[in-house]
ZASEZA-682971 format. One record per residue: z, y, x of N, C-alpha, C in turn; residue in one letter. Coordinates in steps of 0.2 Angstrom, whole numbers, padded with zeros to 4 digits, always signed. Atoms other than C-alpha are relative to their C-alpha. Layout:
# residues N
ZYXZYXZYXa ...
This chain:
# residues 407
+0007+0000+0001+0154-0115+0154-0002+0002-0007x +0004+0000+0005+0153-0114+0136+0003+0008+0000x -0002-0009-0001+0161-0096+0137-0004+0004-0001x +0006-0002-0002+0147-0092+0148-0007+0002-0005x +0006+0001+0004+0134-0099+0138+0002+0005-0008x -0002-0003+0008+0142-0090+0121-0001+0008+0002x +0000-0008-0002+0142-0072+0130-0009+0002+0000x +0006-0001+0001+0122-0075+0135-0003+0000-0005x +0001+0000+0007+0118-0079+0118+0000+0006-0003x -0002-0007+0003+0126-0063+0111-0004+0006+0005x +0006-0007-0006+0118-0051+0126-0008-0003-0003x +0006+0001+0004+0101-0062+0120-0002+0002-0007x +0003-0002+0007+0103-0059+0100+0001+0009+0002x -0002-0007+0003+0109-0040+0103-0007+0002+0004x +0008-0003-0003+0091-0039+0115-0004-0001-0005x +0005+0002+0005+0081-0046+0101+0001+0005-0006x -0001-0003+0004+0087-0035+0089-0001+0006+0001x -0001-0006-0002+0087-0019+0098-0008+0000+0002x +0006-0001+0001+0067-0023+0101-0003-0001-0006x +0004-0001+0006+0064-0028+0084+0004+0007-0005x -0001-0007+0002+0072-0010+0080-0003+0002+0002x +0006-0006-0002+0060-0001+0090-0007-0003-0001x +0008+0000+0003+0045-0013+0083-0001+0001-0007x -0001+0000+0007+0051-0010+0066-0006+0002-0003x +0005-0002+0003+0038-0008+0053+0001+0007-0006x -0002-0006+0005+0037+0006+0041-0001-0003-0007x -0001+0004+0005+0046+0001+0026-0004+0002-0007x +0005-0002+0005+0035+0010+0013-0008-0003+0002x +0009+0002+0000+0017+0004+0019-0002-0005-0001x +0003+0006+0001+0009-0010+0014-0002-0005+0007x +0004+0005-0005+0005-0025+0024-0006-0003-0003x +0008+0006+0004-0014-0033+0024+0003-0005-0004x +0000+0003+0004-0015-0044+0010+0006+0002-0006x -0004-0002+0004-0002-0036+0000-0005+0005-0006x +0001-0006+0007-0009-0028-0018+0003+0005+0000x -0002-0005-0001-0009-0012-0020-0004+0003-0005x +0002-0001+0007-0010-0006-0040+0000+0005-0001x -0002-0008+0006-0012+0009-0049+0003+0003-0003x -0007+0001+0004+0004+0011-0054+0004+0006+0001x -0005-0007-0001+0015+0028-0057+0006-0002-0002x -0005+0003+0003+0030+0017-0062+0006+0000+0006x -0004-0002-0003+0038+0016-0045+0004+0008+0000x -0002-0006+0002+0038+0035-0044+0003+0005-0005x -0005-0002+0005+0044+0038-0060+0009-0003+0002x -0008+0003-0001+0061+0026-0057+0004+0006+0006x -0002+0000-0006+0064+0032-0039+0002+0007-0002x -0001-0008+0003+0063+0051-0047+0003+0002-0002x -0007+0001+0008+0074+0048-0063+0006-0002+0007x -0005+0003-0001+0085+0039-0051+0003+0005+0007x +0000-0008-0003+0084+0055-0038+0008+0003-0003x -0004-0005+0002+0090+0066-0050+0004-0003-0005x -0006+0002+0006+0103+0056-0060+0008+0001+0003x -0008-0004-0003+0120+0065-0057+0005-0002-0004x -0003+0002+0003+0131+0055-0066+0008+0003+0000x -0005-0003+0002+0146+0066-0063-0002+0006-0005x -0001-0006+0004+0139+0081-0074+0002-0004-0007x +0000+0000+0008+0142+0070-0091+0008+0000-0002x -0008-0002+0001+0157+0072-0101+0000-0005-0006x -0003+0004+0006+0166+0064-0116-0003-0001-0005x +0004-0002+0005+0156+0072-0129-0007-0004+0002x +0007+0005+0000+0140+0064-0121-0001-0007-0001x -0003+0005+0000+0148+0048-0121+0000+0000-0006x +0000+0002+0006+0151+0048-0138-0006+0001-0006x +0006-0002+0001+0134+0057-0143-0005-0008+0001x +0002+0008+0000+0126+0041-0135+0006-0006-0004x -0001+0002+0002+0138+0031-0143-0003+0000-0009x +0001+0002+0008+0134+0035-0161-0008+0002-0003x +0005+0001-0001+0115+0034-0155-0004-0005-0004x +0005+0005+0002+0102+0025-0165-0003-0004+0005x +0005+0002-0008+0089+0022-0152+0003+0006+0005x -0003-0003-0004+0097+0028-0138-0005+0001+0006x +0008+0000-0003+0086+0036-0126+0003+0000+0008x -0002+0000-0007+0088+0038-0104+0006+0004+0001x -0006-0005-0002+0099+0051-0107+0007-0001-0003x -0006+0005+0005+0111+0042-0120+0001-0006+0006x -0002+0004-0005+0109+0028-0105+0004+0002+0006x -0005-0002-0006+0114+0039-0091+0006+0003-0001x -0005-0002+0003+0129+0045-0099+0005-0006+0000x -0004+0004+0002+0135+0026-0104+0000-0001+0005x +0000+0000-0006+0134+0025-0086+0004+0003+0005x -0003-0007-0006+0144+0039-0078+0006-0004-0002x -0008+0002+0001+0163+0037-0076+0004+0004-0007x -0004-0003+0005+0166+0048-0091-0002-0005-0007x +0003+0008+0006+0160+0030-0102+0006-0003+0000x -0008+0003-0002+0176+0023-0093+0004-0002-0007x -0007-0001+0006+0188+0027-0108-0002-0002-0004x +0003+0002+0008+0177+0022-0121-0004-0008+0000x +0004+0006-0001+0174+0005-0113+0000-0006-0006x +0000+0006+0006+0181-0006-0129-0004+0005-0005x +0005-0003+0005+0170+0007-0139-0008-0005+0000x +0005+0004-0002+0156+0000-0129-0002-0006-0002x -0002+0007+0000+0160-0018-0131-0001+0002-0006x +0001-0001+0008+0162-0015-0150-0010-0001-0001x +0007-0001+0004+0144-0009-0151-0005-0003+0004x +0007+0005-0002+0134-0020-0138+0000-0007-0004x +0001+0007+0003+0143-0035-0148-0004+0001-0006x +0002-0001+0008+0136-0028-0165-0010-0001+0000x +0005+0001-0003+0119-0026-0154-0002-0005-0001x +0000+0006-0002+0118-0043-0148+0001-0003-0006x +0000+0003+0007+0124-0051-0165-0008+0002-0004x +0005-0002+0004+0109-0040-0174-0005-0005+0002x +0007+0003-0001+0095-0046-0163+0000-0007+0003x +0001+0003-0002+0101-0061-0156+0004-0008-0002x -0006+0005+0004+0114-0070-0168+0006-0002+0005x -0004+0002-0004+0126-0081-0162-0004-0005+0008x +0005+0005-0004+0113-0089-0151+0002+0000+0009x -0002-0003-0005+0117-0091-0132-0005-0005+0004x +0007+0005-0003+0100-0098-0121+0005-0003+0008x -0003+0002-0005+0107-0110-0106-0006-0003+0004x +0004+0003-0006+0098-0114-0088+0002-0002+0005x -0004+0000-0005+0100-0120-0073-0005+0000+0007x +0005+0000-0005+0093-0115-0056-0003-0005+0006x +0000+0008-0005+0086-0128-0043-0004+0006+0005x +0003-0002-0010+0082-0121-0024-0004-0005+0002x +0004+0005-0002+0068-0130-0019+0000-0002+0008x +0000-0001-0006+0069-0122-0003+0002+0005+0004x -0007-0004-0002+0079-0111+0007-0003+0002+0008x +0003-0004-0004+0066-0106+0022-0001+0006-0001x +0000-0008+0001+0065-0086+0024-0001+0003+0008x +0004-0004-0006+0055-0075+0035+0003+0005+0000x +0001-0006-0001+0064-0061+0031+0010+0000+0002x -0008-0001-0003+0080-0052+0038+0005+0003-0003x -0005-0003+0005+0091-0047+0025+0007-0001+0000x -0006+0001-0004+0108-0044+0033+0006-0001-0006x -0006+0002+0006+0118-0048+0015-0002-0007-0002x +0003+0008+0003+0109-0066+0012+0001-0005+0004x -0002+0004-0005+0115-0079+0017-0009-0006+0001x +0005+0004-0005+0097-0088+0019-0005+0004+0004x +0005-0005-0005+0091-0073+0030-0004-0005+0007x +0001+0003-0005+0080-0081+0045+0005+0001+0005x -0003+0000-0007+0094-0078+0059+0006-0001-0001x -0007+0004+0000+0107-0086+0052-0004-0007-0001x +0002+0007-0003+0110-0103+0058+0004-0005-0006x -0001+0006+0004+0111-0114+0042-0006-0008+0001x +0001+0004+0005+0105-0129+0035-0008+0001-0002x +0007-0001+0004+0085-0127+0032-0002-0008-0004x +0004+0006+0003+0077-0139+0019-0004+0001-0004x +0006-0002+0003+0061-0140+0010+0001-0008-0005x +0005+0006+0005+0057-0155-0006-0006-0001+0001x +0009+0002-0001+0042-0163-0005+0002-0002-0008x -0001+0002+0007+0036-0167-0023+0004-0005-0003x -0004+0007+0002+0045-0184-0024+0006+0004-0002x -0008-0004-0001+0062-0175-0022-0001+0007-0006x +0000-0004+0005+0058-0161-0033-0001-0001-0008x -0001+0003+0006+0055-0172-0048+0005-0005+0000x -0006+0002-0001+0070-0182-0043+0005+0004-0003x -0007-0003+0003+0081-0168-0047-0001+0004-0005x +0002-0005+0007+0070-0159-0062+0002-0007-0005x -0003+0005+0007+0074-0177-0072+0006-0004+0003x -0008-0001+0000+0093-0175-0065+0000+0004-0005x -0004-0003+0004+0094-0161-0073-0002+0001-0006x +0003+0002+0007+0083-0165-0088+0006-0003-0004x -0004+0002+0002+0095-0178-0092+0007+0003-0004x -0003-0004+0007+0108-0164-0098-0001+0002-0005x +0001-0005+0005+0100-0159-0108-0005+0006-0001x +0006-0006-0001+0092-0143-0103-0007+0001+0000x +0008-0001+0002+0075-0138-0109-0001+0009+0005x +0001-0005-0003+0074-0122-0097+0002+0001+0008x -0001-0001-0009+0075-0121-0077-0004+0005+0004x +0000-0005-0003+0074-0107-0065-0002-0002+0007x +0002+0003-0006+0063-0112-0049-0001+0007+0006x +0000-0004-0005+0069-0103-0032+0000-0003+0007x -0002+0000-0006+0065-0103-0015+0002+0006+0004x -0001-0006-0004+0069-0093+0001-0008+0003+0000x +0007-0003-0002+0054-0079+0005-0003-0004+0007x +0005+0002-0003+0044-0091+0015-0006-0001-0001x +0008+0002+0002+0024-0087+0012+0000-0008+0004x +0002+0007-0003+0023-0102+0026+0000-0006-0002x -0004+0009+0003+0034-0114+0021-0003-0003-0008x +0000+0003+0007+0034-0114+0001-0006+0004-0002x +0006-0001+0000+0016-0110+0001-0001+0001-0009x -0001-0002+0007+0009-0101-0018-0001-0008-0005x +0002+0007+0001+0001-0119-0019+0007-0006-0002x -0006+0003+0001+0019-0128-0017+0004+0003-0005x -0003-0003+0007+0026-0117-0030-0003-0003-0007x +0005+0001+0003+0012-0121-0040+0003-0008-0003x -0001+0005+0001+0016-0139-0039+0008-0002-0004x -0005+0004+0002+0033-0140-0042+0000+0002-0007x +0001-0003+0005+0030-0128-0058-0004-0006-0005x +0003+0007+0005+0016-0144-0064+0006-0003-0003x -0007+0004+0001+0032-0153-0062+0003+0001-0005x -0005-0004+0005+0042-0143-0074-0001-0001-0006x +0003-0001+0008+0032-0143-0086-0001-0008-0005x -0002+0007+0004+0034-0161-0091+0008-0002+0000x -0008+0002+0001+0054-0161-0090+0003+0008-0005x -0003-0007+0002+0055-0141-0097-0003+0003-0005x +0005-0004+0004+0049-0131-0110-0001+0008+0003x +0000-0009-0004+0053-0113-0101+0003-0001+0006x -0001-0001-0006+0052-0110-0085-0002+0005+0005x -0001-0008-0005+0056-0096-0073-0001-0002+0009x +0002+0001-0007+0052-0093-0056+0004+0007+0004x -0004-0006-0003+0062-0082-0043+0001-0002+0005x -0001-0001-0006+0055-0081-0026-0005+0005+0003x -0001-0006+0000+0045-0070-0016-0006+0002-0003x +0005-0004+0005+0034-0056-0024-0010-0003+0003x +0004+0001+0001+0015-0059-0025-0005+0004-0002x +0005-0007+0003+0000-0051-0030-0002-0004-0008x +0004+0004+0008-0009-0053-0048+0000-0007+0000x +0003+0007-0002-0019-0068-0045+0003-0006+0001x -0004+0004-0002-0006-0077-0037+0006-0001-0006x -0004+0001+0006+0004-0074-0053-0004-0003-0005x +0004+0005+0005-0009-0081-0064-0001-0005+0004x +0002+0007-0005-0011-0096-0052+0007-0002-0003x -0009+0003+0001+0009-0099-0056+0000-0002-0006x +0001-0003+0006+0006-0093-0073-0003-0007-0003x +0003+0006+0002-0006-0108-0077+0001-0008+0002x -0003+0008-0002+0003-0121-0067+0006-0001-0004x -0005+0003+0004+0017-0119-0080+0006+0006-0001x -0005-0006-0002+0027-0103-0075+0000+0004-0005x -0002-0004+0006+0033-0092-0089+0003+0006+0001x -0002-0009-0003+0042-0076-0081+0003-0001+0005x +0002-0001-0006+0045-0071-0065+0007+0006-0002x -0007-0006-0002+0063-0062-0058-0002+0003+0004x -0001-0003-0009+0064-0051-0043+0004+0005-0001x -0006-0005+0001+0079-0043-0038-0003+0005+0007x -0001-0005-0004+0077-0027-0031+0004+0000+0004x -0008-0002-0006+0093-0026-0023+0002+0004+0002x -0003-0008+0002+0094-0007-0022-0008+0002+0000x +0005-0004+0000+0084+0006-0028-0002+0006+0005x -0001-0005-0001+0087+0018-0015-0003-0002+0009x +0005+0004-0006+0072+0015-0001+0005+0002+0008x -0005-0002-0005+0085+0025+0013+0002-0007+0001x -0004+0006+0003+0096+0011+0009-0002-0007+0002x +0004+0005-0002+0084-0002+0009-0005-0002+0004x +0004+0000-0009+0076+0001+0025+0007-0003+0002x -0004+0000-0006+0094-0001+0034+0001-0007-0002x -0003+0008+0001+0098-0019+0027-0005-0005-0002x +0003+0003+0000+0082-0026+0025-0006+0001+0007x -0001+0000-0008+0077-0029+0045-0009+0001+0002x +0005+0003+0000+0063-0038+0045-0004-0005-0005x +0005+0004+0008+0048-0048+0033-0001+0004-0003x +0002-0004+0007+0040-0046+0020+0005+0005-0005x -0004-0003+0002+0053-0042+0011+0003+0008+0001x -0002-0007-0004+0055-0025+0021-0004+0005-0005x +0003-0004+0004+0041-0017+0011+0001+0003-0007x -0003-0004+0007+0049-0006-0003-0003+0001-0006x +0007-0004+0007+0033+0000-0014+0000-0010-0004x +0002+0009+0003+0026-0020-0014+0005-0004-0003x -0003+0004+0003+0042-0027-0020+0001+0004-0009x -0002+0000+0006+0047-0016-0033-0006+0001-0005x +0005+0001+0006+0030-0016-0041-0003-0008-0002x +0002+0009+0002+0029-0037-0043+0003+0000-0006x -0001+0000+0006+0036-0036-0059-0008+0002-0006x +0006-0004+0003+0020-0025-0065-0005-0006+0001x +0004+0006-0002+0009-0038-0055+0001-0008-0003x -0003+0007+0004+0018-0053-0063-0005+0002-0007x +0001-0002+0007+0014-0045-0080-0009-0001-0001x +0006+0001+0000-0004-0044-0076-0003-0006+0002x +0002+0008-0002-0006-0060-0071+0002-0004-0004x -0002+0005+0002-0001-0065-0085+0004-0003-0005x -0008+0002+0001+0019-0069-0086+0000+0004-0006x -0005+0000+0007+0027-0070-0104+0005+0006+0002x -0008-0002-0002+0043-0061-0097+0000+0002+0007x -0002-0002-0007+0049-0051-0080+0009+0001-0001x -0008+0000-0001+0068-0052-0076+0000+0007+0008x -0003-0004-0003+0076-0036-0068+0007-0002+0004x -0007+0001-0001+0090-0035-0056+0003+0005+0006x -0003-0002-0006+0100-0024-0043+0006-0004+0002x -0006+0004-0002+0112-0032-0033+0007+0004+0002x -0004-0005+0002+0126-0022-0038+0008+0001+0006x -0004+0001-0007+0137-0018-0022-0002+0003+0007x +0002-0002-0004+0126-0013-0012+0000+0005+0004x -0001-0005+0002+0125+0002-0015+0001+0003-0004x +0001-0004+0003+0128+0019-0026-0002-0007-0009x +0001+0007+0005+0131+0002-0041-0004+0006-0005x +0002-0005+0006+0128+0017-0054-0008+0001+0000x +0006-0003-0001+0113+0023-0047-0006-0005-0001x +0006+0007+0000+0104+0005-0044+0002-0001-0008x -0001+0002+0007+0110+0001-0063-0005+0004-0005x +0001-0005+0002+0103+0017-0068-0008-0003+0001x +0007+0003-0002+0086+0012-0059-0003-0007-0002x +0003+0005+0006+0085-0003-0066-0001-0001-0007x +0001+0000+0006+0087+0000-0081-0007+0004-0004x +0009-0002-0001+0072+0012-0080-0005-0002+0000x +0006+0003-0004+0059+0002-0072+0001-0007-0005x +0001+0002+0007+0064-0010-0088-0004+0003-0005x +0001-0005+0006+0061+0003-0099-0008+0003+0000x +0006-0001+0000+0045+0009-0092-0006-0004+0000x +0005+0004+0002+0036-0005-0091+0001-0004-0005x +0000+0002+0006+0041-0010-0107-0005+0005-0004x +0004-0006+0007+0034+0005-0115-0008-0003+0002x +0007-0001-0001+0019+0000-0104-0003-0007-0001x +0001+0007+0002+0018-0019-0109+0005-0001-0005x -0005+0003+0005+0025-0019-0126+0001-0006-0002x +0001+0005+0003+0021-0037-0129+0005-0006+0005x -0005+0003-0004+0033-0040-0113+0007-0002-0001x -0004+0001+0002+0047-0050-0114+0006+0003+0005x -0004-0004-0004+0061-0040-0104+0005-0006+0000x -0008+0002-0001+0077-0046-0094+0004+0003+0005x -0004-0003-0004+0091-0040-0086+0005-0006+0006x -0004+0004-0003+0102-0050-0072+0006+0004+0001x -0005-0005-0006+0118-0041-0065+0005-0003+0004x -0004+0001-0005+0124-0048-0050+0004+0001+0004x -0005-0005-0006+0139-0042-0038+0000-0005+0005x -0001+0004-0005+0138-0046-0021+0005-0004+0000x -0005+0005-0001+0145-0062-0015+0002-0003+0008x -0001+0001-0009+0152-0068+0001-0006-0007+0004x +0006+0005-0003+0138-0080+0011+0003-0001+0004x +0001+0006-0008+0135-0092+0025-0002+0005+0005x +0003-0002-0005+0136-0086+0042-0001+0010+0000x +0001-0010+0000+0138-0066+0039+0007+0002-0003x -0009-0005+0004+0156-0055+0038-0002+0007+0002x +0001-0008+0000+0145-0038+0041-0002+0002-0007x +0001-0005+0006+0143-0035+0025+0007+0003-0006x -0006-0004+0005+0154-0020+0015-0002+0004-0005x +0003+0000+0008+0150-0020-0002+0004+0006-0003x -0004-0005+0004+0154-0005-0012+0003-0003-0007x +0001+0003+0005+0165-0011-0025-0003+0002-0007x +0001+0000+0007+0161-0015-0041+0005-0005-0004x -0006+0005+0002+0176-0022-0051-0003-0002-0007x +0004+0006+0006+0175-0033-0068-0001+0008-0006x +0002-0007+0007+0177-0015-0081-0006+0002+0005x +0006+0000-0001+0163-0009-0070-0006-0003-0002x +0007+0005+0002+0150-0024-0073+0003+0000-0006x +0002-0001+0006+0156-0024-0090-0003+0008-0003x +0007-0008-0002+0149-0004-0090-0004-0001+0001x +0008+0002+0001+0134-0010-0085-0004-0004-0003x +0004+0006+0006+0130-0026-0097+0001+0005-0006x -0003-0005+0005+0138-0014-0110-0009+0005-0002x +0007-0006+0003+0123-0001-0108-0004+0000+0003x +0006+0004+0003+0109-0012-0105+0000-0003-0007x +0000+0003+0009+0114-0020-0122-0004+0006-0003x -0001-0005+0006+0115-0002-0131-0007+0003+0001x +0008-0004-0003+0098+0006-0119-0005-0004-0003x +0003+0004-0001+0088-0010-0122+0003-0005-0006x -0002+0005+0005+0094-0020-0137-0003-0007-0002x +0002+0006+0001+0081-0034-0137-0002-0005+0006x +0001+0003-0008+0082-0038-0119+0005-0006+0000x -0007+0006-0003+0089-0053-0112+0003+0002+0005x -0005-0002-0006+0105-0052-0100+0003-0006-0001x -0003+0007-0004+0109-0066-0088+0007+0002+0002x -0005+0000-0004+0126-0068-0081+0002-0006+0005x +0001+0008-0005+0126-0080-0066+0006-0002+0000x -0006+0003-0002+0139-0092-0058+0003+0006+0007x -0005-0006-0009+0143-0078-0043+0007+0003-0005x -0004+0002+0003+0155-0075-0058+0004-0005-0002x -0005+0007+0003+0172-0084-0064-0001-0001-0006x +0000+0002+0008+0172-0093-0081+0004+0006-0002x -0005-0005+0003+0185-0081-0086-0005+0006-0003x +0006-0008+0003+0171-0064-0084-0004-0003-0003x +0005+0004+0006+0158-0075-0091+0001-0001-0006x -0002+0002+0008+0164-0082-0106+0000+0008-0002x +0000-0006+0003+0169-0063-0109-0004+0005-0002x +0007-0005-0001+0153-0056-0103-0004-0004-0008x +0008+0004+0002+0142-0071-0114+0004+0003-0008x -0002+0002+0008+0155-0068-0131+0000+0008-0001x +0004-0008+0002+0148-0046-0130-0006+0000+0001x +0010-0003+0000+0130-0044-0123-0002-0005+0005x +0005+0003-0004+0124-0058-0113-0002-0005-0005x +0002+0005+0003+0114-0070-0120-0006-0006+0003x +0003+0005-0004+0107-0081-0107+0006-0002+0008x -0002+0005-0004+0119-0093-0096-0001-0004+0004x +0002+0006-0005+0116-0104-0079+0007-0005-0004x -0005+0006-0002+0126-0121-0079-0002-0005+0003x +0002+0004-0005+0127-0134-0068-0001+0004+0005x +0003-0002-0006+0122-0122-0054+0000-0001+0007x +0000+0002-0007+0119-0125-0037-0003+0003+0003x +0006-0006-0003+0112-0114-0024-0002-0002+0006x +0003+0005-0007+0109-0128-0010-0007-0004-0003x +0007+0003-0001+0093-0136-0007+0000-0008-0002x -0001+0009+0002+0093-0156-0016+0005+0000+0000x -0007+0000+0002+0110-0153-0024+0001-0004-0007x -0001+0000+0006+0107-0159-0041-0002-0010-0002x +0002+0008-0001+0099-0179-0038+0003-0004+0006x -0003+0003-0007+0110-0193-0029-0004-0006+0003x +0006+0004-0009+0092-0200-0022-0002+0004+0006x +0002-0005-0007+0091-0185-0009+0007-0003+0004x -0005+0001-0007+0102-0189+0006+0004+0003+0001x -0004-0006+0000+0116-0179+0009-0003+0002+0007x +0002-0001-0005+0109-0177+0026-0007+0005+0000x +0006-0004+0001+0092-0169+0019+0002+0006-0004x -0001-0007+0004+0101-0153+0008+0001+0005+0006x -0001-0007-0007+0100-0137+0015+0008+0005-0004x -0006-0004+0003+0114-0125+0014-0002+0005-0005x +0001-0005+0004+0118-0114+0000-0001+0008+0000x -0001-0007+0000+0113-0096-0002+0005+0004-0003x -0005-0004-0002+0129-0089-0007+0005-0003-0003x -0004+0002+0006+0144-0095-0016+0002+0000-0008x -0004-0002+0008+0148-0098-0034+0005+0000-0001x -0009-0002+0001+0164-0093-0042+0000-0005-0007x -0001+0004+0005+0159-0105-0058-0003-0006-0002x +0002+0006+0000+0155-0123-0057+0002-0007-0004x +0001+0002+0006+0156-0129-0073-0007-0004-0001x +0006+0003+0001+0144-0142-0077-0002+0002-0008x +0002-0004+0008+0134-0141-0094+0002-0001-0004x -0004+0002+0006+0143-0151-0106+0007+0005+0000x -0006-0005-0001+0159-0138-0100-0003+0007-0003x +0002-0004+0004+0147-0124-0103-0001-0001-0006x +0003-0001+0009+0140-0129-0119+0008-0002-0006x -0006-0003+0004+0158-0133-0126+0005+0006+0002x -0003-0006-0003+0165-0116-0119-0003+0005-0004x +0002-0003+0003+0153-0109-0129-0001+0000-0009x -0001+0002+0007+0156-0116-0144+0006+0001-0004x -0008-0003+0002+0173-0112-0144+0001+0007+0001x +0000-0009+0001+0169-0094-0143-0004-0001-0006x +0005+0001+0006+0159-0097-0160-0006+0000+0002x +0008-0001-0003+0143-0095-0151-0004-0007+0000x +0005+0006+0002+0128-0108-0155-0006-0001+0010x +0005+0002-0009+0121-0115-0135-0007-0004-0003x +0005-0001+0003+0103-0114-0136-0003-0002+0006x +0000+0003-0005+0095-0125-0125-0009+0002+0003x +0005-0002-0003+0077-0120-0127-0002+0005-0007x +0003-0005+0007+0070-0104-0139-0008+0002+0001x +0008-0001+0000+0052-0105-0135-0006-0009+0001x +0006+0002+0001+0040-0116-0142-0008-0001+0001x +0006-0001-0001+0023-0120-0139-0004-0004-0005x +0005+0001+0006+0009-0122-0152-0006-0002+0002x 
């Protein structure tokens, strides 16, 4: 019987799928209620990142960008191609000396909190995509200030508030609220879920919200149509302009990221790095950051075949975001081992998770262990904060718990 039952099941999801591919929406057009800005910023990236042909550069350009003042796109696409390879401890040399200039020994520590873990969309690498069968859970405000003066208690003056993409579930309003929350346990506070229009970013912006992530997850819309199924999230133009829309509404700081694995890692790296770069020139008052995550293994999914990215690669791509962008911040998550980390934070990154946790009420031992939803992907470093913050001081480096002030 259960056999039975298990064969139906599979003939059912493989019907449901094969209609929701012939009702598929089209991944460039806007849905109702989606903003839709004035903006030539996606078409510049998608352009640059077109015609970026990272095999023509050679040795000479690699070192031409190295012995670059301000280093311009084309000094970055160089420190990007495989002919940078050889010159990887050159790089390191010169992002440390970068990072020392504008950033001392100073290293900013956070730590993320999942509020909630609902998602309306289909994103065949995520582990909280809607059709996989985990663990859903949502905080009501009790529980979400239960675990912001958990994690207060460390210490930590900065936390990173994320759900999964559900408009329904974690309404602009419930974001809103948990962000009140924050603002009496945190002095900086980050937000990383799903995109929004202006309005809705000044509405965050005032409840206590300070910048605003959004990982693209590739720049390359081909690409991004095949693994992004269904939801909002399907819409290619409206996601990679939320950073633009964050900014006008507002936000201190936008955080960049590809999810490096994806695809063509060079290519998203390359585009990221631009769509940095462009709305920098275009909001000079804006605080930049970079993330660079490589896929991780999740819950409930072994279809995904990540292109690699091994550890000298992710150090070529912090390496030259440091050199392109010298006064950006660059995260390096827990989906790294302490080993790459420490290595990564004691050359060009300058901002740390600890503590981390990527399940739903994992941080307070008043939520129930019956009430936590599952994680969306595994960490590789689960070091709590007193671990980080001496890990980081035996690299000489100064853990910095909050660098922004309010007057």
């Amino acid at each position: 019987m259960s056999g039975k039952n298990h064969i139906n099941e599979s003939i059912l999801s493989e019907t449901i799928l094969e209609d929701q591919k012939e009702n598929r929406i089209d991944h460039m057009k806007y849905l109702p209620g989606m903003e839709q800005i004035k903006s030539d910023v996606m078409d510049q990236v998608v352009d640059a990142m077109n015609r970026y042909d990272y095999t023509k550069y050679t040795a000479a350009d690699v070192r031409r960008a190295l012995a670059a003042e301000d280093r311009t796109p084309e000094d970055f696409a160089a420190l990007l191609s495989p002919a940078a390879l050889p010159y990887l401890e050159e790089m390191a040399q010169a992002a440390k000396i970068e990072t020392r200039k504008h950033f001392g020994n100073s290293v900013c520590m956070f730590t993320p909190l999942y509020i909630a873990n609902y998602c309306e969309n289909y994103c065949i690498y995520c582990g909280f995509n809607c059709h996989n069968k985990i663990h859903r859970a949502q905080l009501n405000t009790e529980e979400i200030e239960e675990e912001m003066a958990a994690i207060a208690k460390s210490g930590l003056q900065e936390i990173l508030i994320l759900t999964g993409e559900s408009r329904n579930r974690s309404t602009v309003q419930y974001i809103g609220e948990a962000c009140k929350i924050a603002r009496k346990y945190f002095r900086v506070i980050g937000i990383e879920v799903y995109p929004m229009n202006s309005d809705e970013y000044a509405y965050l912006h005032e409840c206590g919200a300070d910048y605003v992530t959004v990982f693209q997850e590739t720049y390359n819309s081909d690409k991004y149509e095949t693994l992004h199924l269904a939801g909002h999230k399907r819409i290619f133009p409206y996601r990679i302009n939320a950073q633009e829309r964050a900014l006008m509404g507002g936000m201190r700081g936008v955080g960049f990221a590809a999810l490096l694995g994806l695809d063509d890692f060079r290519k998203d790296a390359f585009a990221t790095g631009m769509h940095a770069y462009l709305l920098q020139r275009k909001y000079p008052r804006a605080e930049i950051a970079f993330s660079c995550p490589r896929l991780r293994p999740i819950i409930n999914n072994d279809r995904i075949n990540p292109m690699d990215v091994h550890e000298r690669q992710l150090l070529q791509v912090v390496c030259a975001y440091r050199l392109f962008m010298p006064f950006s911040s660059i995260t390096v998550s827990t989906r790294e081992c302490p080993r790459v980390r420490d290595n990564l934070v004691n050359i060009a990154v300058t901002k740390i998770s600890a503590g981390s946790k990527t399940g739903v009420g994992s941080h307070s031992d008043e939520i129930a262990d019956g009430d936590k939803g599952d994680e969306q992907f595994i960490i590789s470093d689960d070091r709590d904060v007193e671990e980080v913050y001496h890990a980081l001081q035996n690299l000489g480096l100064q853990p910095v718990m909050s660098d922004y002030i309010y007057v």
